[in-house]
N, C-alpha and C positions, 0 to 999 in steps of 0.2 A: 566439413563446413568451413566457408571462408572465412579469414576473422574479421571484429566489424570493427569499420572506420574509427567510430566514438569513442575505442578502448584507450587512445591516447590520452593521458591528459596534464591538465598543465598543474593541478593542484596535490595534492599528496595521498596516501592510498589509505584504507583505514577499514579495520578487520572487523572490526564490530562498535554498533550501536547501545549505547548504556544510560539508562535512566535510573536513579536512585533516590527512594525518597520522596516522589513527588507527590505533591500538594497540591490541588486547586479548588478554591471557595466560593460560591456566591449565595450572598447575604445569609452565611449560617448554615448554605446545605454543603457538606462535602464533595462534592461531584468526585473527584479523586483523593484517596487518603492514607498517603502512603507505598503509592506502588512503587514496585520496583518492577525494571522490563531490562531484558538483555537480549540482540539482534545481532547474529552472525552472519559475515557477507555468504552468501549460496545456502541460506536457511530461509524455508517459509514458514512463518508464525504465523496462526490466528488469535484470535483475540476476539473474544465470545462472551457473551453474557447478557442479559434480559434487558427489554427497554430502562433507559436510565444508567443501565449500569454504570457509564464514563466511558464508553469505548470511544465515542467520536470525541469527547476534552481530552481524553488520553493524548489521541493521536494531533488534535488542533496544539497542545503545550508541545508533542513533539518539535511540530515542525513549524514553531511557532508563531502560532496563529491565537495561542491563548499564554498569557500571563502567570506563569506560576508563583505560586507565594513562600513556596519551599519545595525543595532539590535541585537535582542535578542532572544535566543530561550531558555526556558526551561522544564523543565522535571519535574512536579512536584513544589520541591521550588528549586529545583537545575537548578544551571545555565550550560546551556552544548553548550553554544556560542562559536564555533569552536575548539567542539572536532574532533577529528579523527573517521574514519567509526568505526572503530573496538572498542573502546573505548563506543563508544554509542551504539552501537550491546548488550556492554556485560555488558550495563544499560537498555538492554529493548527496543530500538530503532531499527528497524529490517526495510526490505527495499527490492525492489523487480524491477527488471530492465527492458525496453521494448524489449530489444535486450538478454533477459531470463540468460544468463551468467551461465549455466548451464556447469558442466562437463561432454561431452559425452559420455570420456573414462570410465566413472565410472559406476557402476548402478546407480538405482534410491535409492536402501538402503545406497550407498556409498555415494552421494552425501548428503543426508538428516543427514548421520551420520556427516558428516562434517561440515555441520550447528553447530550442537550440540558441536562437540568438539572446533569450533570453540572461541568459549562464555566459554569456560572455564570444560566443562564436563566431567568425566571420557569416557574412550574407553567401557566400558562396560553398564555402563550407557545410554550413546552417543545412542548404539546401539537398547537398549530396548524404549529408549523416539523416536529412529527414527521408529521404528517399528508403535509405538502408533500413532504418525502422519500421517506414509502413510497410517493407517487405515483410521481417521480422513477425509482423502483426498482420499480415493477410490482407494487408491494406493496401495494395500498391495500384489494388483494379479501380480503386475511388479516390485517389490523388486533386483527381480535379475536381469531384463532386464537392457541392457546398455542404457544410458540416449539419448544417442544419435538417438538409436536407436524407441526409442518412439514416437509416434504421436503424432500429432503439440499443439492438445488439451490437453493432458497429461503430456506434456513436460511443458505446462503454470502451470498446478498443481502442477507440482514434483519443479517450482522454488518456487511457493508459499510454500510449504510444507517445503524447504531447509528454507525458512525464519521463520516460526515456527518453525522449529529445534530451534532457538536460545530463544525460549522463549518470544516472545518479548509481553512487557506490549504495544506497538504501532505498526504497518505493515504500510507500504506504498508503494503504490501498483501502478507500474508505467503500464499503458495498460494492465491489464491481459486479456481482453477477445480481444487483436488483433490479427487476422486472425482464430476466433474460429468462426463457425458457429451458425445456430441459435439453435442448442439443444446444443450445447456447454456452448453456451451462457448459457443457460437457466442452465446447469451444476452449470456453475460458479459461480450464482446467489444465488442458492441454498447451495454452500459451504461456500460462505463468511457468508450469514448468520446463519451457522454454527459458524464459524470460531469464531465470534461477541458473540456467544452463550457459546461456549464449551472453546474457549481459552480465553476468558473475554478481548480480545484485544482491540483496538482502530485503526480503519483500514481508511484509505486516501485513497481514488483512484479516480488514473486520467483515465477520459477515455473518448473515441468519441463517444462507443456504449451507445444509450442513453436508451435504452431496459435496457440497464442494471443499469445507472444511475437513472434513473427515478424510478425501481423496488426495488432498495433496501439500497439507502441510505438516512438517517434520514434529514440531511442538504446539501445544494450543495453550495459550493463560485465557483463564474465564476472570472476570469481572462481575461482584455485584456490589452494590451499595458503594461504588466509587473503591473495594479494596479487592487484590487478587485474593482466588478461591482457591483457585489448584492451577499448577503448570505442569505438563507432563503433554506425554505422545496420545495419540489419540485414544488408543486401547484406554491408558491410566484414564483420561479423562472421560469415555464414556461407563466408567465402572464407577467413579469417585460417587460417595453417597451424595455432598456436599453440591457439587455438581449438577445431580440429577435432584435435588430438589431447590437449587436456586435457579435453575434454567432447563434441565433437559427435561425434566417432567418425568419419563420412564425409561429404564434403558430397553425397554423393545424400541421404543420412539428413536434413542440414539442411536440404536446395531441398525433398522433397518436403512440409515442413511448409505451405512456399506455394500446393500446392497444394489 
């Protein structure tokens, strides 16, 4: 495998992602209360747990897009406790939305470049590291197509793909495989652990589809009531009692995901 363009970079390298303590409120409800998360570069984490739980405040204080009122996040040994999105984009913190926030007016080349110039890139450059990724991402046969105009399953790739534009030493990955079917799914599955592979990332993801939690992420934290439940490898987490009655319901429900 050739190596890819965007592995250069101009800013400093940083082996893991650490949150400590965090805190976020609104008007009296806890949304998050207390977690602690730790993200190693070429680890995939899920991050599971029942509507409400905080999984998508979690991930918005990540990468911040939400205000915390107590903790800490860092990057490395750098403290990046309520920087700006953009700011931590273009340290490596990169970020992926359920509701895709894709430009539809653009293609999928234009959108991807836009990542890239986003973080600081040249226009020329931009274009050749966005090329590399829509290969990366199966994308290279709809460069030109307008974004909009993409299917539902490609349109989830091409936002993943805009967030590697940016480089990012971290992803986090808010639902990528909702409303993908099951060989989508299976797509998906297949790309991240690429992704983990070829761009040496550290990727989060939240998600309901448990086919696809269960298949391919190293550690899972569940979340209810805004505080971790259990962190542990899949196995620990679909046997935890705690688990299976704030979220999994049954563990026949959990095992048959493996299958």
């Amino acid at each position: 495998m050739r190596p890819l363009l965007g592995r250069k970079r101009i800013r400093g390298e940083s082996d893991e992602l650490q949150a400590l303590d965090m805190r976020v409120h609104f008007s009296g409800i806890k949304a998050i209360d207390g977690v602690d998360l730790t993200l190693s570069r070429g680890e995939i984490l899920g991050l599971i747990g029942p509507n409400g739980a905080g999984k998508t405040t979690l991930i918005n204080a990540l990468s911040g897009f939400q205000t915390l009122i107590s903790g800490t996040v860092k990057l490395g040994d750098l403290d990046i406790t309520g920087w700006p999105p953009h700011r931590l984009a273009r340290c490596g913190l990169a970020r992926t939305f359920q509701n895709l926030r894709i430009f539809p007016r653009l293609t999928a080349l234009e959108n991807v470049t836009a990542g890239a110039v986003a973080v600081g890139m040249g226009r020329s450059a931009a274009l050749v590291w966005a090329c590399e990724v829509l290969e990366r991402m199966k994308l290279s046969t709809k460069a030109e197509i307008l974004a909009g105009a993409l299917p539902h399953g490609e349109e989830r790739r091409l936002g993943v793909a805009r967030a590697l534009a940016t480089r990012p030493q971290f992803i986090l990955l808010d639902e990528p495989a909702a409303g993908l079917n099951e060989a989508e799914s299976q797509d998906l599955v297949t790309s991240l652990q690429d992704i983990r592979s070829s761009f040496n990332c550290g990727l989060l993801i939240i998600e309901h589809d448990m086919d696809v939690i269960m298949n391919v992420c190293d550690r899972i934290q569940v979340l209810d009531y805004g505080k971790t439940v259990k962190v542990g490898s899949a196995s620990e987490v679909r046997h935890d009692p705690n688990v299976l009655a704030a979220y999994l319901g049954t563990e026949e429900a959990v095992s048959s995901a493996e299958t």
